[in-house]
N, C-alpha and C positions, 0 to 999 in steps of 0.2 A: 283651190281647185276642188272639185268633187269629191277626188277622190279622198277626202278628209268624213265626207258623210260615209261610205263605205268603211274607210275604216278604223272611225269611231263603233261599228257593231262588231262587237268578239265573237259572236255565234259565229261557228262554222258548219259545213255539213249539210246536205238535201236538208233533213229533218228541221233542222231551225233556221234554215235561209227561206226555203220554199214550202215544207206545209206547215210548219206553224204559222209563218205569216199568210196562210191561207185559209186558216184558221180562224184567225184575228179577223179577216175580212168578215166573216159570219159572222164572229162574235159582236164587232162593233157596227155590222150593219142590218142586222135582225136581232139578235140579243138584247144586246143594250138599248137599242130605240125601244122594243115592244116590251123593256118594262118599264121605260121614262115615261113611254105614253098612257102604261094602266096607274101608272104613280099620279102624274099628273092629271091625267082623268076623275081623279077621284075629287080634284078639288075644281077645275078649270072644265067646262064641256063647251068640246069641238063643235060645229056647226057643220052639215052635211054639204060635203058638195063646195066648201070654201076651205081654200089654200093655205092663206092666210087667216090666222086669227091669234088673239094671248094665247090659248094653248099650244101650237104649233109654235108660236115663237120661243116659248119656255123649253117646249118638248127638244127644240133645235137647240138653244140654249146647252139645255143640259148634257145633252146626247155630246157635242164638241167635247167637252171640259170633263165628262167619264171615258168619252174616248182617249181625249190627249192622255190622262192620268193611266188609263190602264196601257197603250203601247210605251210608253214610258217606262210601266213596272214591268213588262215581260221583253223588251227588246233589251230594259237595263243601258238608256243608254239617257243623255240630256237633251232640254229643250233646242241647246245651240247646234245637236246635230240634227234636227229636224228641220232645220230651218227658220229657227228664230233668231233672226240678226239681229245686231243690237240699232240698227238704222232702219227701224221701221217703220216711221212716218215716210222717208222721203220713199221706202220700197213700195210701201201702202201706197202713195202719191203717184207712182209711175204705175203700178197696177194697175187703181183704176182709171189710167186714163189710156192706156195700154186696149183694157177691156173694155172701156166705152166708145173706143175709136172704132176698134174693130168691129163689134154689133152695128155700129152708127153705119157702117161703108157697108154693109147687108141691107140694114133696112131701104138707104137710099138709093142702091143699084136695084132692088125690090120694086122701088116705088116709080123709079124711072123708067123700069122695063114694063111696068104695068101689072106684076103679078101680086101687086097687092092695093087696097086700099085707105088708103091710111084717111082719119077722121079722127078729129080733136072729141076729145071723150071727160076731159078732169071734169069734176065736180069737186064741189068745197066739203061736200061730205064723206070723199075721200080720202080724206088729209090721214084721217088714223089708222086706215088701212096701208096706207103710203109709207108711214112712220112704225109701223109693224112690220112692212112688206123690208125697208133698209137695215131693219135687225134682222130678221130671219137669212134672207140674203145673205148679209155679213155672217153668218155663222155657218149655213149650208156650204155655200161655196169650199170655205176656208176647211171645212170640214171633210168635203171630198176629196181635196187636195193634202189634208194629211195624213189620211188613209192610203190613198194611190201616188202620192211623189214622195211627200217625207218619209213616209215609213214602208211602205210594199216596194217601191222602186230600188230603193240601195238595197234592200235585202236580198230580191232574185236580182240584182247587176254584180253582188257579190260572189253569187255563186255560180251565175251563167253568163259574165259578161256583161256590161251596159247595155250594147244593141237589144240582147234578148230580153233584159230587164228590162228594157220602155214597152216596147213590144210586149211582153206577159202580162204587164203590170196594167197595160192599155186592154188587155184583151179582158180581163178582171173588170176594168172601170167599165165598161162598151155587158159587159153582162150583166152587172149588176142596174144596168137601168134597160135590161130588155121589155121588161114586165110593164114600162110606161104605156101611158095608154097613144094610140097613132103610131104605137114604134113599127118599122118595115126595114126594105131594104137602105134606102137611102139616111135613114134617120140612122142605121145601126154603120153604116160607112162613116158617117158625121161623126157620132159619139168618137168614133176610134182615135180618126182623125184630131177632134177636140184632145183626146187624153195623148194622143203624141203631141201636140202642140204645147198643151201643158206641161207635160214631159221635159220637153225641148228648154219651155222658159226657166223649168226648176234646176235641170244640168245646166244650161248657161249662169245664173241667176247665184243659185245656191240659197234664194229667198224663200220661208214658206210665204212671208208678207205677202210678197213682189206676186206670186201665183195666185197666191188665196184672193187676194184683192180683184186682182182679174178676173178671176172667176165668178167671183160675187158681183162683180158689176155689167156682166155679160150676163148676168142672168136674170141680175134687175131691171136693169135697161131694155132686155126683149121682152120683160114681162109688163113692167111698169112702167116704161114708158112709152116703149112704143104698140105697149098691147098686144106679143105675140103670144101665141099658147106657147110653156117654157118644159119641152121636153115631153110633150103631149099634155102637159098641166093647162090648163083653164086659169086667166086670173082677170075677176070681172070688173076691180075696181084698179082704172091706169090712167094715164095723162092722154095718149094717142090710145086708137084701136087700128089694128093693120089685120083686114077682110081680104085673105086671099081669094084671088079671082081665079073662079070656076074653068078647070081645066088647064092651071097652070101650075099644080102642083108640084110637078118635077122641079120648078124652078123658086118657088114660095116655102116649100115645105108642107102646106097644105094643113091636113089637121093634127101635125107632130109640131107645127112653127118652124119658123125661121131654120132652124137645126136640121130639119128635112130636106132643105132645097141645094140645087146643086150651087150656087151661089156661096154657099156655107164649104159647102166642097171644099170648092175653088180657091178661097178664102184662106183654107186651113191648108194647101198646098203650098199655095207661096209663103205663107207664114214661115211653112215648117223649111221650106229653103232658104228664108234670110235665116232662121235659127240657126240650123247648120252650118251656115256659111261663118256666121257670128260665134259658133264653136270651133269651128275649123282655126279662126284668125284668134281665138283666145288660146286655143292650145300650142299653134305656133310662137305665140308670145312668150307663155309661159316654158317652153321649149329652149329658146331662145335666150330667156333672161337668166 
C-alpha cells in the first residue's frame, strides 16, 4: 500500500515535509537545468526555435539523473521508495500503452468531431529527430513524475493528509508550467486535471515506471505523432500533423494542443473516477485481507 512510500520519509514537521520540499522544486526545476544547459552549451549548440535537438536531449538526460541523485541525498531516503519497482519492464509496458491509448481516444474524438485536421506529414529525414524526440520524452516525462508523485506527493500527504497532498502537489505541477507559451484558462484546468490523474495512477500503482512511462508517451505521441503542439511547444518534425480548425478551439485546444480542449477535460474526468473507484476496491481488499 502507499502508505509504505510515506513512511519510508522520517522527516517530520511543516519545515521538512512542505517548504523544503518546495524548495527542491526550485532547486531541481530552475537550478539544476540552468546549469546543465550553460555546461552543456559549452560543448553542444541548441538551434533556435527547435524542441528537439542532441543538446536538449543531453541537457534532459542530465537534469533526470542530478535530479534523482540530489532528492535522494536530502529526502535520505532510497530509489525503492520513489517508486522504482523491481518489475519495470512489464510497469514500463502498461505505461505506455496506458498513455498511448488515452492521447489516441483525443486525437480520434478531435478528428471525428472536425476540430482538427489531421495530414500525414513523415518524412525519411525525419527519422533522427524521431529517435531524439523517444529519448528526450523518455526522460522529461519520467522526470516530472519524480519530482511531483515520487518525491513532492508523499511528502505534503505526510504532513496534510493524502487528499491535500495530490491536490498541493497538483497545484505546484499546473504552476510550474504556467509560463508555456498558449497557456489560458482551459489549458491550466487540463494541467491540473493531468497531475491528479497522474497522482491517482501513482497512489494506485506505487509505480514511478508505471507513471513515468505514461507520461512520456502522452507526450510523444501528441507531439510526434500526431503533431500536436505539446504544451504550447511547437514540434515540426512528426509522422501526422493535427491543424486545428479555426474557431474551434474550446474543443481542439487550439494553440496550446490537444491539452487545451475540453475533450482532454473530459478525458481526465472519467479517468480520475475509474482511478478512484480502482482505489476504493484496492483498499477494501487490503482491509479485508
Amino acid at each position: 500500500m502507499f502508505h509504505s512510500k510515506i513512511n519510508a520519509i522520517k522527516a517530520d514537521g511543516a519545515k521538512k515535509l512542505i517548504w523544503i520540499p518546495i524548495l527542491m522544486v526550485l532547486v531541481v526545476s530552475v537550478a539544476i537545468p540552468g546549469v546543465i544547459q550553460m555546461i552543456v552549451g559549452l560543448v553542444l549548440s541548441s538551434q533556435e526555435g527547435q524542441l528537439i535537438t542532441l543538446a536538449s536531449v543531453v541537457q534532459m538526460a542530465l537534469t533526470f539523473f542530478a535530479t534523482l541523485f540530489v532528492l535522494l541525498a536530502v529526502a535520505k531516503i532510497k530509489t525503492k521508495d520513489l517508486g522504482f519497482t523491481k518489475n519495470a519492464s512489464k510497469d514500463i509496458s502498461k505505461g505506455l500503452l496506458y498513455g498511448f491509448g488515452a492521447i489516441s481516444v483525443v486525437a480520434l474524438v478531435l478528428v471525428v468531431l472536425g476540430a482538427v485536421n489531421m495530414s500525414f506529414n513523415f518524412r525519411f529525414g525525419s527519422i533522427p529527430t524521431i529517435i531524439l524526440a523517444i529519448v528526450m520524452f523518455g526522460f522529461q516525462g519520467p522526470l516530472e513524475e519524480l519530482v511531483y508523485r515520487s518525491y513532492l506527493m508523499p511528502h505534503f500527504g505526510k504532513q496534510l493528509g493524502m487528499v491535500k497532498g495530490i491536490l498541493l502537489s497538483s497545484v505546484f505541477f499546473t504552476l510550474i508550467h504556467a509560463l508555456n507559451p498558449g497557456i489560458g484558462f482551459m489549458p491550466i484546468v487540463n494541467l491540473f486535471l493531468a497531475s491528479l490523474v497522474f497522482s491517482l495512477i501513482y497512489y494506485l500503482t506505487e509505480s514511478f515506471w508505471l507513471v513515468g512511462a505514461a507520461h512520456a508517451v502522452w507526450n510523444f505521441s501528441q507531439g510526434i505523432i500526431y503533431g500536436s503542439l505539446v504544451s504550447g511547444n511547437p514540434i515540426k518534425e512528426s509522422i501526422f500533423t493535427a491543424t486545428p480548425v479555426k474557431g474551434m478551439d474550446f474543443i481542439s485546444g487550439g494553440s496550446f494542443g490537444f491539452e487545451g480542449g475540453i475533450i482532454t477535460s473530459l478525458l481526465g474526468i472519467i479517468l480520475m473516477v475509474l482511478l478512484i473507484s480502482a482505489i476504493k476496491k484496492k483498499n477494501r481488499a487490503y482491509t479485508r485481507a
